[in-house]
N, CA, C and O atoms as a GROMACS GRO file, in nm:
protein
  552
    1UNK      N    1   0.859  -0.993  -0.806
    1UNK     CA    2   0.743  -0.952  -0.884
    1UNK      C    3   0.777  -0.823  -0.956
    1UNK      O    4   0.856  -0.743  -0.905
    2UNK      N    5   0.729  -0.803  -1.056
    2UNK     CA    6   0.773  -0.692  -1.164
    2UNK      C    7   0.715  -0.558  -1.100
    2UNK      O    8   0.633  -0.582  -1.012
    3UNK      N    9   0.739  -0.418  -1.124
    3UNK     CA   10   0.708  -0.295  -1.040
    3UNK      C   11   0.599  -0.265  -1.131
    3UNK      O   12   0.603  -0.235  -1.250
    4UNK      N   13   0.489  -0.281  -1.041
    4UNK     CA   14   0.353  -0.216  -1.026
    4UNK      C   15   0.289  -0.349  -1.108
    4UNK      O   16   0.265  -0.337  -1.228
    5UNK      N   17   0.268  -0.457  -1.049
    5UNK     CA   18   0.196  -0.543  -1.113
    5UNK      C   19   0.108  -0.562  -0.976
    5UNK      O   20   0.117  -0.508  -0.865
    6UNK      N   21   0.034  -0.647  -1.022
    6UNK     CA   22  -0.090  -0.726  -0.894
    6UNK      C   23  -0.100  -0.849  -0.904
    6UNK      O   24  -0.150  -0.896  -1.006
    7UNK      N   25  -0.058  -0.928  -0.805
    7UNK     CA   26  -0.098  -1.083  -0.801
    7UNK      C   27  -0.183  -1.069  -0.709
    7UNK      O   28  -0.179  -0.981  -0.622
    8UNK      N   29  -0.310  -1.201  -0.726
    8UNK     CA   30  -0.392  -1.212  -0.666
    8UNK      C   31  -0.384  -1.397  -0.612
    8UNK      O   32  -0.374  -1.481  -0.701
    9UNK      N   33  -0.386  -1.422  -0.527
    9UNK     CA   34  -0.379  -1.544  -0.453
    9UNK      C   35  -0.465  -1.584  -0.348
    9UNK      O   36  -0.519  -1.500  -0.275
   10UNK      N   37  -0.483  -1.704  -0.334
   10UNK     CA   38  -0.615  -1.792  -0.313
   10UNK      C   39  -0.717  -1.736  -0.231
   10UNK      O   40  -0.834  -1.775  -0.232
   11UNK      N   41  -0.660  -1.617  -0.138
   11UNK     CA   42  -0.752  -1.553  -0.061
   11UNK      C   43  -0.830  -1.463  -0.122
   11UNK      O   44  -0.921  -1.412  -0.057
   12UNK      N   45  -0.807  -1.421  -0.277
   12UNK     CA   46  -0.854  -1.279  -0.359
   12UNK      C   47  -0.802  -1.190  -0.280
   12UNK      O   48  -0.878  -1.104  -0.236
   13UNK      N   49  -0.709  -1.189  -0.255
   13UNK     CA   50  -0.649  -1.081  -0.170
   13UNK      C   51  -0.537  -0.977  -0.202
   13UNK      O   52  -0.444  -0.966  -0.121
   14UNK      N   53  -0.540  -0.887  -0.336
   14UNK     CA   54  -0.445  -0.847  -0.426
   14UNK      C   55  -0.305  -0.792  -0.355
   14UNK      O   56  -0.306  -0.693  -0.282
   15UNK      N   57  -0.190  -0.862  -0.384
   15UNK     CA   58  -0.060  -0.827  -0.340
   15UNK      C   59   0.014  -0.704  -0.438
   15UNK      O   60   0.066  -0.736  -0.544
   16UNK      N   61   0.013  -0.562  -0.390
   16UNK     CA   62   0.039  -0.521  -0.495
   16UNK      C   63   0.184  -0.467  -0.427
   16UNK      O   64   0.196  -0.478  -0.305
   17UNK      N   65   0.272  -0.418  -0.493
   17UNK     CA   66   0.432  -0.414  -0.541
   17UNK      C   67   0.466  -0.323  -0.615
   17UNK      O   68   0.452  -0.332  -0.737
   18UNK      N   69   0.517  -0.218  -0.559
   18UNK     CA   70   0.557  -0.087  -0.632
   18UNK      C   71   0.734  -0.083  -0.585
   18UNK      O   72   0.782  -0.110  -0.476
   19UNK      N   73   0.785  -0.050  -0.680
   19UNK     CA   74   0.940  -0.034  -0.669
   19UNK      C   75   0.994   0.035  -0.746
   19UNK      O   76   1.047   0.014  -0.855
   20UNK      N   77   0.974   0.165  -0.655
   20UNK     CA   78   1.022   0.268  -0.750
   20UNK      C   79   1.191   0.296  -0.770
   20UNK      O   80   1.248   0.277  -0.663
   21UNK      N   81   1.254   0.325  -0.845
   21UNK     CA   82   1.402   0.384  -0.905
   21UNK      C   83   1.435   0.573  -0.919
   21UNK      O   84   1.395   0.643  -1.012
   22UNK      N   85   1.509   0.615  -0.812
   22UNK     CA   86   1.506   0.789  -0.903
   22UNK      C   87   1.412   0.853  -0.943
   22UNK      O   88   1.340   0.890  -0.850
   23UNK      N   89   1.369   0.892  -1.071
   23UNK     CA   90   1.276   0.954  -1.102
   23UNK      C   91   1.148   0.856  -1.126
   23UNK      O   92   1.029   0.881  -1.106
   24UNK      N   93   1.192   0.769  -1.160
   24UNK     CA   94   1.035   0.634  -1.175
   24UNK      C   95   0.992   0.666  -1.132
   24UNK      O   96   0.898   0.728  -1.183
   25UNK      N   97   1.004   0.665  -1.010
   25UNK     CA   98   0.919   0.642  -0.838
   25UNK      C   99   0.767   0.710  -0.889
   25UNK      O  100   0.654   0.660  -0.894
   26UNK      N  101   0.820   0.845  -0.924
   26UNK     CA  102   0.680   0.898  -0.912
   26UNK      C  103   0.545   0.838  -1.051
   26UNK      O  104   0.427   0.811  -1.028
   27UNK      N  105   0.611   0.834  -1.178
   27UNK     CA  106   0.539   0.761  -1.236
   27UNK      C  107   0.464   0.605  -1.210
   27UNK      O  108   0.355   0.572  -1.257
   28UNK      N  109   0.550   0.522  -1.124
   28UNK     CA  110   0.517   0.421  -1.086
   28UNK      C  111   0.432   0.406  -0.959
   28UNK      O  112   0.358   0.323  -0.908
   29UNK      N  113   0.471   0.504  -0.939
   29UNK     CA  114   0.290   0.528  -0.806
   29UNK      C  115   0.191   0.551  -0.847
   29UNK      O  116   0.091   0.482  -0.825
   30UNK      N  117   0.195   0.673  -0.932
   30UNK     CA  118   0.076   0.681  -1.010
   30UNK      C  119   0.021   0.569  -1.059
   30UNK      O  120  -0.083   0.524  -1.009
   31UNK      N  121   0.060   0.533  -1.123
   31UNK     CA  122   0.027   0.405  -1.228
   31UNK      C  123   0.009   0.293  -1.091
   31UNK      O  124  -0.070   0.201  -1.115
   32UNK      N  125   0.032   0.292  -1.041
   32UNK     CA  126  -0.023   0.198  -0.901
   32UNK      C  127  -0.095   0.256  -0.816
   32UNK      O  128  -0.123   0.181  -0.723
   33UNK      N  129  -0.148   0.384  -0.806
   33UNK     CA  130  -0.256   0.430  -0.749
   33UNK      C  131  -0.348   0.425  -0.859
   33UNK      O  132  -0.464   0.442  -0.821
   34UNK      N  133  -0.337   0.408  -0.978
   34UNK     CA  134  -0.470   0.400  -1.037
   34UNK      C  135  -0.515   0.270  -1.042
   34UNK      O  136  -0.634   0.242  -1.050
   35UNK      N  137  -0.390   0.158  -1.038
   35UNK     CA  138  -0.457   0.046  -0.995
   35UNK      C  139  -0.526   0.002  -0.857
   35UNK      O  140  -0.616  -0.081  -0.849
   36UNK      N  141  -0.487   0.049  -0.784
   36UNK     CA  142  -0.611   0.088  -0.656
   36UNK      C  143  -0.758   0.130  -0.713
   36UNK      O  144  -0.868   0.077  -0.695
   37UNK      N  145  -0.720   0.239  -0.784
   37UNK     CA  146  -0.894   0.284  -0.801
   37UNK      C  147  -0.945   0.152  -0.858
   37UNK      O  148  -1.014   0.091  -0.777
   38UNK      N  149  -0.932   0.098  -0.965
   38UNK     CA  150  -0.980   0.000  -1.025
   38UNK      C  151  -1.034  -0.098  -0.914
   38UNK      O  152  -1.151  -0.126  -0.887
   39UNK      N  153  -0.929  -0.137  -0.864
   39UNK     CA  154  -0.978  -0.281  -0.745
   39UNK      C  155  -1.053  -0.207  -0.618
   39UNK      O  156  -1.091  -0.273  -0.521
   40UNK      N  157  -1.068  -0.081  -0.626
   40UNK     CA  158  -1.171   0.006  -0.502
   40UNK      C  159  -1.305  -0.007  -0.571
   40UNK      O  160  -1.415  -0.016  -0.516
   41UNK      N  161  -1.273  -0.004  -0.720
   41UNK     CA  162  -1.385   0.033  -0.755
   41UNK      C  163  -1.494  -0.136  -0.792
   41UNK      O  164  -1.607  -0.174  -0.822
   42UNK      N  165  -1.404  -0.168  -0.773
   42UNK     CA  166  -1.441  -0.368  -0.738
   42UNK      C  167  -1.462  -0.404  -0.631
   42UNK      O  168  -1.491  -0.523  -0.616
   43UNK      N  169  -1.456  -0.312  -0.513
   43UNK     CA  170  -1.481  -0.334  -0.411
   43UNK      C  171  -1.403  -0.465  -0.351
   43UNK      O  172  -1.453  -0.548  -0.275
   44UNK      N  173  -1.270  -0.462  -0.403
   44UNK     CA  174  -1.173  -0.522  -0.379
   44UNK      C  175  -1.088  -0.564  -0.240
   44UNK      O  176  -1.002  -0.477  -0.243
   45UNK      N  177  -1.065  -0.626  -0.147
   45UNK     CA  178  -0.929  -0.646  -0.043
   45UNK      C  179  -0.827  -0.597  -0.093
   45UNK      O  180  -0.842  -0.565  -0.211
   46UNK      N  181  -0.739  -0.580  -0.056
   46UNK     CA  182  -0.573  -0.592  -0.099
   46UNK      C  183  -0.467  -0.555   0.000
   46UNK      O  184  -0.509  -0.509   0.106
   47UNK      N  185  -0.335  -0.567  -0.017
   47UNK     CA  186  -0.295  -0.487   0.011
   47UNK      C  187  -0.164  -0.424  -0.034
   47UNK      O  188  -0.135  -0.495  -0.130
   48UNK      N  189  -0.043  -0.312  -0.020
   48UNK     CA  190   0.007  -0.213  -0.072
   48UNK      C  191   0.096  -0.262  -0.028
   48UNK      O  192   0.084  -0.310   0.084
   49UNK      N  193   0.203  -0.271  -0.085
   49UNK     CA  194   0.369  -0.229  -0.069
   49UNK      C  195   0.426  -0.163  -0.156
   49UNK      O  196   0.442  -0.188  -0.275
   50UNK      N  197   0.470  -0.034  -0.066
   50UNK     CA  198   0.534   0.063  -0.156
   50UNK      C  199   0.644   0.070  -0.094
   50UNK      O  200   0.667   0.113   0.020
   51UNK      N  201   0.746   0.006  -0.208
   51UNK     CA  202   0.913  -0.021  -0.215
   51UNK      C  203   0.986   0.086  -0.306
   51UNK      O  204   1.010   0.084  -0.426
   52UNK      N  205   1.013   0.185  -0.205
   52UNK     CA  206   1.095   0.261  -0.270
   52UNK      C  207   1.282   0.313  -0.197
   52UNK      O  208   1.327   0.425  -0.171
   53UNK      N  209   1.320   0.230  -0.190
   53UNK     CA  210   1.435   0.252  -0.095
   53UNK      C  211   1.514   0.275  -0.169
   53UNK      O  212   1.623   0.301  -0.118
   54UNK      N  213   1.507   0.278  -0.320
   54UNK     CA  214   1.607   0.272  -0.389
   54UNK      C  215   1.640   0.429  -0.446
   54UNK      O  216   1.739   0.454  -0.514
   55UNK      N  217   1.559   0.510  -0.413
   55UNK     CA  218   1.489   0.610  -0.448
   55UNK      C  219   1.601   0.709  -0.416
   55UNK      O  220   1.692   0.664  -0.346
   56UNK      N  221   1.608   0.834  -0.455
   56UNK     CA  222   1.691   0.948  -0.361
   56UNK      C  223   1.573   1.031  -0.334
   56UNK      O  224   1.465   1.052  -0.389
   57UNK      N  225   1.652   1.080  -0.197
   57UNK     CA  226   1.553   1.109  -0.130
   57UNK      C  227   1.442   1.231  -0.160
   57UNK      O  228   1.341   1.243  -0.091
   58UNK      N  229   1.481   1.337  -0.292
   58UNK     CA  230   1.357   1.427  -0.343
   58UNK      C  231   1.252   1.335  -0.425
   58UNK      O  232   1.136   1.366  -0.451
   59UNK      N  233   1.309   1.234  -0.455
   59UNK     CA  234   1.222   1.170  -0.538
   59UNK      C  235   1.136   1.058  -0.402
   59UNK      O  236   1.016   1.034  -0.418
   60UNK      N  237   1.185   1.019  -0.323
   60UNK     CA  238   1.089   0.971  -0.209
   60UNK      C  239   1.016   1.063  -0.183
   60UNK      O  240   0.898   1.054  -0.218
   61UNK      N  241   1.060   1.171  -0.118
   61UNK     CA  242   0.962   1.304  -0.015
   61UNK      C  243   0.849   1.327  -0.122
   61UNK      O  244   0.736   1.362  -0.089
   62UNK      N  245   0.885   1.306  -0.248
   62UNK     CA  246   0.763   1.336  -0.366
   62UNK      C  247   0.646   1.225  -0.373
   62UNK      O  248   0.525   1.249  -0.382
   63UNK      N  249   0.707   1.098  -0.366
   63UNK     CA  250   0.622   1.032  -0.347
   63UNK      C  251   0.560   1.022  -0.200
   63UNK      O  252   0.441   1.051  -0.187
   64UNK      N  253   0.608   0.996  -0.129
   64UNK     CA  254   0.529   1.007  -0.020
   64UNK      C  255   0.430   1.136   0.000
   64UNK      O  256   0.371   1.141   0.108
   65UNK      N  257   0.409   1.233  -0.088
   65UNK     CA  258   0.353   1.342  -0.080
   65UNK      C  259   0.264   1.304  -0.195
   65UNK      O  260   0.148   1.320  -0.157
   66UNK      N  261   0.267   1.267  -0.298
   66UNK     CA  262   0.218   1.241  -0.373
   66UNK      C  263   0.096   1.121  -0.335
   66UNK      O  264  -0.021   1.125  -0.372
   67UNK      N  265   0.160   1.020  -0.253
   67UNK     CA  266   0.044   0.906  -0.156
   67UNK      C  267  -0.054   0.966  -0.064
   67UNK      O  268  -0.176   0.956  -0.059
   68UNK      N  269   0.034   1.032   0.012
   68UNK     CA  270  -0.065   1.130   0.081
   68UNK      C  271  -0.202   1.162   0.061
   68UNK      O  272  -0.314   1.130   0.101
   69UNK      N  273  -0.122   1.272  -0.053
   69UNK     CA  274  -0.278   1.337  -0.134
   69UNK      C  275  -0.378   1.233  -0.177
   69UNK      O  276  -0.496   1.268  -0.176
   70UNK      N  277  -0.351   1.113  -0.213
   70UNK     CA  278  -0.442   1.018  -0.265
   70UNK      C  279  -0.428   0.960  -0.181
   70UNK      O  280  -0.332   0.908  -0.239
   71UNK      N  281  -0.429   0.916  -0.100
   71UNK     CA  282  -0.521   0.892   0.017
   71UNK      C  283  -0.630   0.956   0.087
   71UNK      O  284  -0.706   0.892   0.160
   72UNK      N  285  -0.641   1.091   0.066
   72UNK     CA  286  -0.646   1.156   0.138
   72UNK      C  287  -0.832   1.169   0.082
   72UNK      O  288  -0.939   1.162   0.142
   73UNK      N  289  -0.792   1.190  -0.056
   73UNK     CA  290  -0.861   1.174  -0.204
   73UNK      C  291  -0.952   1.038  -0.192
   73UNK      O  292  -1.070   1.046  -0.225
   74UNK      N  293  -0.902   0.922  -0.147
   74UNK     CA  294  -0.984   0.863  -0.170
   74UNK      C  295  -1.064   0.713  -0.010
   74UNK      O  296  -1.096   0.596   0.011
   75UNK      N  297  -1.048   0.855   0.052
   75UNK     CA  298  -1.032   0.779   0.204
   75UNK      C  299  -1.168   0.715   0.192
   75UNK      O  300  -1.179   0.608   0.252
   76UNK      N  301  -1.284   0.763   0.119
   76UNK     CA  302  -1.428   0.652   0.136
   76UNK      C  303  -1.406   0.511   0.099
   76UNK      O  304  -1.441   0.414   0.167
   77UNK      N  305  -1.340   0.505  -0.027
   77UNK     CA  306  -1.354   0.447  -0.103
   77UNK      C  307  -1.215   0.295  -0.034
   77UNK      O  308  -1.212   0.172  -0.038
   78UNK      N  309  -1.132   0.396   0.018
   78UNK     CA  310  -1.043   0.297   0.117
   78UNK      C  311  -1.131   0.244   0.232
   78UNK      O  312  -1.121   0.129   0.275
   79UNK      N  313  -1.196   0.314   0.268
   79UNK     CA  314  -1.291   0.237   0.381
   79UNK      C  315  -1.362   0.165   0.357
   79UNK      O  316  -1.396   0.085   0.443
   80UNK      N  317  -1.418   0.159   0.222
   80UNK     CA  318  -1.512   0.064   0.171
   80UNK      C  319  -1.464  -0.095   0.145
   80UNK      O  320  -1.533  -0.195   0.166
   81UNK      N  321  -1.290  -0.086   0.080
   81UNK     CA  322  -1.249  -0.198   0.070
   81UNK      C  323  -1.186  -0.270   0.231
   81UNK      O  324  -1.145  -0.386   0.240
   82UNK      N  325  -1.188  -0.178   0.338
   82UNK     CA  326  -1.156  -0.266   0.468
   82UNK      C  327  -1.256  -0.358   0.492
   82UNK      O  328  -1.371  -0.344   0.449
   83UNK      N  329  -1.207  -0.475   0.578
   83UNK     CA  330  -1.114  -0.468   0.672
   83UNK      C  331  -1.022  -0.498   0.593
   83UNK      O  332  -0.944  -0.408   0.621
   84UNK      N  333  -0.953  -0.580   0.484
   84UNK     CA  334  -0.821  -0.620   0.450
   84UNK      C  335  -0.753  -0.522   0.402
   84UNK      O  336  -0.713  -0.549   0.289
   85UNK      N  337  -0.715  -0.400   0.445
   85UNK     CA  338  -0.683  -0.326   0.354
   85UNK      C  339  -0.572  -0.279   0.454
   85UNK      O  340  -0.606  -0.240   0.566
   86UNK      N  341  -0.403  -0.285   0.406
   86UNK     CA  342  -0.263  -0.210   0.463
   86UNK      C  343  -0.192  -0.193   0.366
   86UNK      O  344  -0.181  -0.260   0.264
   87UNK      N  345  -0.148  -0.111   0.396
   87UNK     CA  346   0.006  -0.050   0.292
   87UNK      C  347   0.111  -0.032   0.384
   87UNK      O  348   0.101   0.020   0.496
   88UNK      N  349   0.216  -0.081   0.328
   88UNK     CA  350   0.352  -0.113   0.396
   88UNK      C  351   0.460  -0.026   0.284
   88UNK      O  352   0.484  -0.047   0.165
   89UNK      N  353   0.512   0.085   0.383
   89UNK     CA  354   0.600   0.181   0.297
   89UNK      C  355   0.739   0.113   0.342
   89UNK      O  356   0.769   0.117   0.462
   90UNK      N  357   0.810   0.061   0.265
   90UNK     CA  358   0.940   0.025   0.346
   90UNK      C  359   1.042   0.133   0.226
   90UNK      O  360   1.045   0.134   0.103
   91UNK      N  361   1.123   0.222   0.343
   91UNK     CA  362   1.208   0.341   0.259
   91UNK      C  363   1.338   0.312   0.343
   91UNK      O  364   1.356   0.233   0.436
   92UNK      N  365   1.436   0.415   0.272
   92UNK     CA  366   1.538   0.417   0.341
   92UNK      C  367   1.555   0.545   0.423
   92UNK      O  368   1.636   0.560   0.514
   93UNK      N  369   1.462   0.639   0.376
   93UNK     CA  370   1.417   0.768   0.472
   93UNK      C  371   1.399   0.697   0.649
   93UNK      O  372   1.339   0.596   0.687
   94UNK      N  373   1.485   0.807   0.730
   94UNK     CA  374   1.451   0.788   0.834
   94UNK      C  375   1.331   0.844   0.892
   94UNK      O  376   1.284   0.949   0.851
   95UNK      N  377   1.258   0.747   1.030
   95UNK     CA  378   1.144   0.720   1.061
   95UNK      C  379   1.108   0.879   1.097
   95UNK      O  380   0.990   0.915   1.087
   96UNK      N  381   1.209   0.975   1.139
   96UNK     CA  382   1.170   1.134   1.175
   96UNK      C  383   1.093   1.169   1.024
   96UNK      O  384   1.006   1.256   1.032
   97UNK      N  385   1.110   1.126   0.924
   97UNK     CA  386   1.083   1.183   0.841
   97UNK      C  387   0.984   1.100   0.764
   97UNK      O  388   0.962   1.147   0.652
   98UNK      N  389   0.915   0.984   0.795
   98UNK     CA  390   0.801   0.886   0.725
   98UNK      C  391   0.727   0.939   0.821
   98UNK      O  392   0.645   1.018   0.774
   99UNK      N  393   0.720   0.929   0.939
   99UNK     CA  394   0.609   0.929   1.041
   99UNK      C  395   0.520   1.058   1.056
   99UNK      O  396   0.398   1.055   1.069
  100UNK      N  397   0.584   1.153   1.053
  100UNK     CA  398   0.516   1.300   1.027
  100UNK      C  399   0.396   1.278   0.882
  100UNK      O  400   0.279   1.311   0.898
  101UNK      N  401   0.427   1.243   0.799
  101UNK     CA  402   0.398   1.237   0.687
  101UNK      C  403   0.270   1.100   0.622
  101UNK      O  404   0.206   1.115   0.518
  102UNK      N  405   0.259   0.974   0.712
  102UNK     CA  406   0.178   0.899   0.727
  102UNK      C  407   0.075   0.998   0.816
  102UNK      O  408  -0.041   0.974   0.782
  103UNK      N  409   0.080   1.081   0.899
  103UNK     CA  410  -0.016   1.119   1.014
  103UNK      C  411  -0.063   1.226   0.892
  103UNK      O  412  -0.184   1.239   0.871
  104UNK      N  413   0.030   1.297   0.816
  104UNK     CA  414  -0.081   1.399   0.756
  104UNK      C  415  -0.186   1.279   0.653
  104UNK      O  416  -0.301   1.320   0.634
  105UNK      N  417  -0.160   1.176   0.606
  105UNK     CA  418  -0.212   1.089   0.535
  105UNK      C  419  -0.372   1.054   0.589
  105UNK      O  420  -0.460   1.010   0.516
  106UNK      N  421  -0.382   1.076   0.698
  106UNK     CA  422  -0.538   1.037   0.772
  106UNK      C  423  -0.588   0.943   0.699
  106UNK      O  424  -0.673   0.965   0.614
  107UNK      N  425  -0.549   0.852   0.720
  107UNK     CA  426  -0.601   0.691   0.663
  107UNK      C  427  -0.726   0.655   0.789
  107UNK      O  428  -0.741   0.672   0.910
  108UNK      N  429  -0.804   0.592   0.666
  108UNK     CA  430  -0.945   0.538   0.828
  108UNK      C  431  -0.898   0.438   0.944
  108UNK      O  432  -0.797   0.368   0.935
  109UNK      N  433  -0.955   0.440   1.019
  109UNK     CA  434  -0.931   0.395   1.113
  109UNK      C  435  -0.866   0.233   1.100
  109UNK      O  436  -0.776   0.180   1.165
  110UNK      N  437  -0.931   0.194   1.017
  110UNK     CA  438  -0.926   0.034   0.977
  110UNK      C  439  -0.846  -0.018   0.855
  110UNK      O  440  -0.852  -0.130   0.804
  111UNK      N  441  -0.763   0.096   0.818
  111UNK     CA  442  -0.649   0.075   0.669
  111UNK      C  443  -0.484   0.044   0.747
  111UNK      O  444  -0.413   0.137   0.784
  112UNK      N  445  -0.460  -0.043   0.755
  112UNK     CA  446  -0.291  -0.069   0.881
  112UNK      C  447  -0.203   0.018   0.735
  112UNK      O  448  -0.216   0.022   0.613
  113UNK      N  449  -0.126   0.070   0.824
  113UNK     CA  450   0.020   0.125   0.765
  113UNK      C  451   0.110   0.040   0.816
  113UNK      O  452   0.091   0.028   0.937
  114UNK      N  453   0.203  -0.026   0.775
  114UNK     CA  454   0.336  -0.138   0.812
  114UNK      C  455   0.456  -0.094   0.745
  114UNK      O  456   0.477  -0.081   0.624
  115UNK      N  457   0.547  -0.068   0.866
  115UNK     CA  458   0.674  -0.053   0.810
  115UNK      C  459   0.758  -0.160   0.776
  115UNK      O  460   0.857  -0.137   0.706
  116UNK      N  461   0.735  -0.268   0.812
  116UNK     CA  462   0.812  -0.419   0.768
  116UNK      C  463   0.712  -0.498   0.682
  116UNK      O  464   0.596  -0.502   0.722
  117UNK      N  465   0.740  -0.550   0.587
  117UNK     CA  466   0.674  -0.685   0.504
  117UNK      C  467   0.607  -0.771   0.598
  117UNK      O  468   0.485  -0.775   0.580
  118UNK      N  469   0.660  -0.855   0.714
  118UNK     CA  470   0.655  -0.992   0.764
  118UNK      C  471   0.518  -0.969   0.837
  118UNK      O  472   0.427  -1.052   0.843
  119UNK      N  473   0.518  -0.809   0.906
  119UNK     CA  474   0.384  -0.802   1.004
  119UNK      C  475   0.258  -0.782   0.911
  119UNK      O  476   0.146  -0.828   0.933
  120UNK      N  477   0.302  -0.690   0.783
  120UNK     CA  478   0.175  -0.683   0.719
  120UNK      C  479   0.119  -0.797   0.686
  120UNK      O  480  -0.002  -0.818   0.681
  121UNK      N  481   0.215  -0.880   0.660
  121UNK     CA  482   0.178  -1.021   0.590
  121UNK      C  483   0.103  -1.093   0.697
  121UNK      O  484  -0.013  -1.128   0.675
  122UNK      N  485   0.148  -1.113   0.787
  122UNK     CA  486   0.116  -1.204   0.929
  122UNK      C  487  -0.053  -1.088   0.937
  122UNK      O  488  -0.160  -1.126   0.888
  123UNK      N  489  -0.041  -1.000   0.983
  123UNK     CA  490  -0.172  -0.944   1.013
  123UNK      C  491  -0.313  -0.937   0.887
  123UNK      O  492  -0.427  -0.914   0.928
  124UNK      N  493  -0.284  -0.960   0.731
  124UNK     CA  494  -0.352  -0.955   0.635
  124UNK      C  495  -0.407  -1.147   0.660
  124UNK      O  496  -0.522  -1.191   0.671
  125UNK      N  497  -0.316  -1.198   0.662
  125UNK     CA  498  -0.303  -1.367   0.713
  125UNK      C  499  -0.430  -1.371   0.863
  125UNK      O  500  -0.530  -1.443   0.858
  126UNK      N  501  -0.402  -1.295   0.969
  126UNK     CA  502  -0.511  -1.299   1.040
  126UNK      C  503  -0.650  -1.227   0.979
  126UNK      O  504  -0.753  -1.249   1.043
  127UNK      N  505  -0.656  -1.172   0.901
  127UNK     CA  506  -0.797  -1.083   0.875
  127UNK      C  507  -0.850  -1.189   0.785
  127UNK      O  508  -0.963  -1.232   0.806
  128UNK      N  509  -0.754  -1.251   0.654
  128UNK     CA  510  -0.836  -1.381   0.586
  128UNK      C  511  -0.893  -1.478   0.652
  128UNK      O  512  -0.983  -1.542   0.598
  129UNK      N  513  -0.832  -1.519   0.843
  129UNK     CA  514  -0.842  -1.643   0.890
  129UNK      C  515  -0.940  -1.594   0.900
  129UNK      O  516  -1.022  -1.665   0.842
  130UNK      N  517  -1.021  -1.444   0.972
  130UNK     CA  518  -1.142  -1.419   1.034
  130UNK      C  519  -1.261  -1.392   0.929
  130UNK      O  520  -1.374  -1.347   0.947
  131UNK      N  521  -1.203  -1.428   0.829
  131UNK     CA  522  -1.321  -1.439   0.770
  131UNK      C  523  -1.324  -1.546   0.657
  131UNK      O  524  -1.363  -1.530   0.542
  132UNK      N  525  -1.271  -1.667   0.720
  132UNK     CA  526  -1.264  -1.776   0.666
  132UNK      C  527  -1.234  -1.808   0.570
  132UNK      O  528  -1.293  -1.896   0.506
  133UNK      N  529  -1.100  -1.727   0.518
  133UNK     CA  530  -1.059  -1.767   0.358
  133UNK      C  531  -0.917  -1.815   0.337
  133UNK      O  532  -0.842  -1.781   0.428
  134UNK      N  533  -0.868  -1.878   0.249
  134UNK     CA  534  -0.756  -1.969   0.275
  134UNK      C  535  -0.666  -1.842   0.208
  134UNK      O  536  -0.673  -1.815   0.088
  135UNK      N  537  -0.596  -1.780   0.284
  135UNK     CA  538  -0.482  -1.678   0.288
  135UNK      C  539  -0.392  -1.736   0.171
  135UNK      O  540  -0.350  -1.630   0.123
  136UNK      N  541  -0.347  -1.816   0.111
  136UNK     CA  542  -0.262  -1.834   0.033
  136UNK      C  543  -0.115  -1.831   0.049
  136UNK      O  544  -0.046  -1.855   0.148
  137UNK      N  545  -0.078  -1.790  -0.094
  137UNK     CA  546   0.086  -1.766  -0.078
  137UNK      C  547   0.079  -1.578  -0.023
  137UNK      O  548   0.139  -1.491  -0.087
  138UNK      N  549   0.023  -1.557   0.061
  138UNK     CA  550   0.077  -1.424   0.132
  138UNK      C  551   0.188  -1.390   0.129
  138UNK      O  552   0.223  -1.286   0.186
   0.00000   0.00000   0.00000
């Protein structure tokens, strides 16, 4: 899927896809955190993968600081679109250095953070079953 697009599939359940490069990274979050606001402001499901492994690592620590703050920014409005709502950071930063940095993030109680693809997928797949919607191509 192309970096920072949104597919939406049979569950309405927006798959969104950020893949940032070097300096991209940080423009391409942006521009994918504002597509959040939009589908928050639709009172939207979804959920986040932010693929930046390709990244060096000032330009990761930026983004991940940069997510932070908007999260942080828009934690009602993330609560409003749960329960389907996770973001899955998969980096090449080691975990000493993601994990500190998700905790300053204070995500609500009910927004999953996933470090692998397969569980976010599998667990977004259980939240459609529980509320009776055909999960799709997850």
């Amino acid at each position: 899927m192309a970096s920072g697009s949104i597919e939406f599939n049979d569950a309405n359940l927006p798959l969104v896809v950020v893949k940032g490069h070097g300096t991209l990274a940080m423009d391409e979050c942006k521009q994918q955190c504002g597509g959040f606001e939009r589908l928050m402001a639709d009172d939207a499901r979804y959920v986040a993968i932010i693929d930046y492994r390709d990244c060096k690592l000032k330009a990761s620590l930026a983004v991940h600081r940069y997510l932070g703050q908007w999260a942080r920014d828009h934690r009602d409005a993330m609560h409003r679109c749960s329960p389907a709502s996770a973001i899955l950071i998969r980096s090449h930063l080691l975990k000493a250095v993601i994990n500190p940095i998700l905790k300053l993030m204070r995500l609500p109680n009910d927004v999953r953070v996933f470090n692998d693809e397969s569980s976010a997928r599998d667990w977004l797949r259980g939240i459609a079953a529980q509320h009776g919607l055909d999960s799709g191509p997850i």
